[in-house]
C-alpha positions in Angstrom: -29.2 -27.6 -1.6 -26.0 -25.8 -0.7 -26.3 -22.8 1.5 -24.6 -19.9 0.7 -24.1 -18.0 3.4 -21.6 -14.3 3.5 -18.4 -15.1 4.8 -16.5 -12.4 7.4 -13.6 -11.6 4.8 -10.2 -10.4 5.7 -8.0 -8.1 4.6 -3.9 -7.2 4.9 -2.4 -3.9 4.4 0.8 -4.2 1.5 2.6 -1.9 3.9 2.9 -3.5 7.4 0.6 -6.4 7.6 -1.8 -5.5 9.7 -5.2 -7.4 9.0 -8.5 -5.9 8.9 -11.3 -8.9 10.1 -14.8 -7.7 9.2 -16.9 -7.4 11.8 -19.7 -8.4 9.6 -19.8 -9.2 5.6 -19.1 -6.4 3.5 -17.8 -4.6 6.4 -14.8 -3.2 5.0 -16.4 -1.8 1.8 -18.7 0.5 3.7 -15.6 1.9 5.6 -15.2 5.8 4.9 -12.5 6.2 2.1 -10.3 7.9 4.1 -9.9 5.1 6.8 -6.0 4.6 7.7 -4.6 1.4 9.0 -4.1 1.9 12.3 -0.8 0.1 12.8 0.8 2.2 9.9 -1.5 4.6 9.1 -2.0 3.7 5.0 -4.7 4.4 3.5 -7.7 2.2 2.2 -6.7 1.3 -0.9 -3.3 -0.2 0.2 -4.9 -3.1 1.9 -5.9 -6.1 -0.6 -8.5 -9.3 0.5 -6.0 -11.9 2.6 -6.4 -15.7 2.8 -5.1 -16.5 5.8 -3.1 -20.2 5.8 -3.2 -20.0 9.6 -3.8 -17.9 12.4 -1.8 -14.9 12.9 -2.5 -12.4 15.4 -1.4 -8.9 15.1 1.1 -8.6 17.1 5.0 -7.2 15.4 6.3 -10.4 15.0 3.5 -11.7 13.0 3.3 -8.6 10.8 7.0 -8.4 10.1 6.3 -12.1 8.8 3.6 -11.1 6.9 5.4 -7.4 5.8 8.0 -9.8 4.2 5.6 -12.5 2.8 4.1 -9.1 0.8 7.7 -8.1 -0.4 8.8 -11.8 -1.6 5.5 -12.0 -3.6 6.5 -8.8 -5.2 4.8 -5.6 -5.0 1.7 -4.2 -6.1 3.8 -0.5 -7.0 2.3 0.7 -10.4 5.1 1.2 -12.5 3.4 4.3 -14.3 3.9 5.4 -10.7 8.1 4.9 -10.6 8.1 6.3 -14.4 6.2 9.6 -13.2 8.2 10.4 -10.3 11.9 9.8 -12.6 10.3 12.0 -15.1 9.7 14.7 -12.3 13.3 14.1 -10.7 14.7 14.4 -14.3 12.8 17.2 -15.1 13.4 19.3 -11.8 17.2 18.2 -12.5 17.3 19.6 -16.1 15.9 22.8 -14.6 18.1 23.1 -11.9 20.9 22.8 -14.1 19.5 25.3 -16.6 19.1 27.8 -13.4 22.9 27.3 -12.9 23.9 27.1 -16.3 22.0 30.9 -16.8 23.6 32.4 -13.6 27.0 31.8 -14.3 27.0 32.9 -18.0 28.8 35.8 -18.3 26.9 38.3 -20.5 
């Protein structure tokens, strides 16, 4: 009979590195929602569960390493995300250049 015990799970933020060890399993689901890395200050949601292949403290060095582990891997940016925000800069541009466009038309 195997035992099955909860394991302390730990998890990186995408941003910096930083990793959150549970003090205690399921830890880092009851945090509030509006905890905030300390080393960065993201929020929740930007850290993801981590399998560590050896230790690593938290110390800048060891982020950095991990930071750039993260970016190589890719990143977890939505796209819908990058699509809504050049749909906003385009539409703010088109406006702008109506604005201009209406002001210097002589009437």
């Amino acid at each position: 009979r195997a035992a099955t015990a909860a394991t302390k799970q730990k998890y990186v933020c995408v941003d910096c590195g930083y990793i959150y060890t549970e003090r205690k399993p399921g830890d880092f689901k009851n945090l509030p929602n509006d905890y905030k890395c300390p080393a960065c200050t993201s929020t929740k949601r930007r850290f993801k569960p981590y399998k560590e292949p050896k230790k690593g403290p938290n110390n800048a060095r060891a982020m950095a390493n991990r930071q750039q582990e993260i970016s190589e891997n890719g990143s977890d940016i939505n796209p819908a995300l990058i699509i809504g925000f050049l749909a906003i800069a385009a539409a703010g541009a088109f406006g702008l250049f109506n604005a201009l466009d209406a002001a210097t038309t002589v009437q």
